[in-house]
C-alpha positions in Angstrom: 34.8 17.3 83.0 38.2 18.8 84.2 41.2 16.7 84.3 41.2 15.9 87.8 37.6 13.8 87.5 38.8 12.0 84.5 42.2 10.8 86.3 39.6 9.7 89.1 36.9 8.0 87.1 39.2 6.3 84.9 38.7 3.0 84.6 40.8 0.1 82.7 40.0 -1.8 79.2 40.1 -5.7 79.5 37.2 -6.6 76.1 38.3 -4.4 73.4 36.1 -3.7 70.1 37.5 -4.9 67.0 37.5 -1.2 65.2 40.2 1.7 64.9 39.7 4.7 66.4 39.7 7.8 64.7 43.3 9.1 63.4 42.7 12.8 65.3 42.2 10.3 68.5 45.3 8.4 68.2 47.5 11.6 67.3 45.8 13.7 70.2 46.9 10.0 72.7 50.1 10.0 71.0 50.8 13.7 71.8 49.7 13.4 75.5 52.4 10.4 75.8 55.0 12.7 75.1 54.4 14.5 77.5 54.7 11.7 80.2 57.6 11.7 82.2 60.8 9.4 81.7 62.8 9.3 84.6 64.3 12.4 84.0 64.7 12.8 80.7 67.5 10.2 80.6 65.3 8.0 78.8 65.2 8.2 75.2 61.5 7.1 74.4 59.4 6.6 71.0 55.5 6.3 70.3 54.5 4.5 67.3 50.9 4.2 66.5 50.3 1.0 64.1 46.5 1.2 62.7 47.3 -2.2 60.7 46.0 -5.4 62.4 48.1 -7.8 61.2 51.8 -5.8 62.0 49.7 -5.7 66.0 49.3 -9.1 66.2 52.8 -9.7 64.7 54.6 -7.3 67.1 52.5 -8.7 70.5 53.8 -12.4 69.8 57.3 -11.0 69.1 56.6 -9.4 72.4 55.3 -12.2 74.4 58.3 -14.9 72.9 60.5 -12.5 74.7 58.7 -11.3 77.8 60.2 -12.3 80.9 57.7 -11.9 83.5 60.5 -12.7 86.1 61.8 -8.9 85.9 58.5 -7.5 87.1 58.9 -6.6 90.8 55.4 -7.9 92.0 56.4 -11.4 90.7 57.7 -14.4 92.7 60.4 -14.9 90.2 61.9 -11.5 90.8 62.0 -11.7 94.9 63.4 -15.4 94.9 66.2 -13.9 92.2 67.2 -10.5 94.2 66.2 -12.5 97.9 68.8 -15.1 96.8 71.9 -12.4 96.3 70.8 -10.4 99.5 70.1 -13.2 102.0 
């Protein structure tokens, strides 16, 4: 399959399996990330792959405690907040 049918028949993850995938997987996903662009290479950027379980589940409520879901543009929060200073 050439990359233009795998962009096309990708498809997103919602139930994930409780197993690691192999290390030459994760290093080949990690390498394609750096790869992706960062709004002109003003971005400094990082990848980190974490195989252990417990330091995910650590990090994604660290995460969550301080995710402010009013900064995403498609959210209600964020058009009252930048409506309010235009209007």
């Amino acid at each position: 399959m050439d990359l233009l049918e795998q962009i096309k028949s990708r498809r997103s993850i919602r139930r994930y399996q409780d197993r690691q995938i192999p290390r030459k997987d994760l290093e080949k996903i990690i390498e394609a990330g750096t790869y992706a662009s960062n709004a002109g290479g003003g971005q400094r950027s990082m990848i980190v792959g974490i195989r252990n379980a417990e330091m995910v589940e650590k990090l994604g409520r660290m995460n969550m405690a301080r995710f402010d879901r009013g900064c995403l543009i498609g959210s209600g929060e964020f058009r009252k907040t930048t409506l309010r200073g235009v209007l």
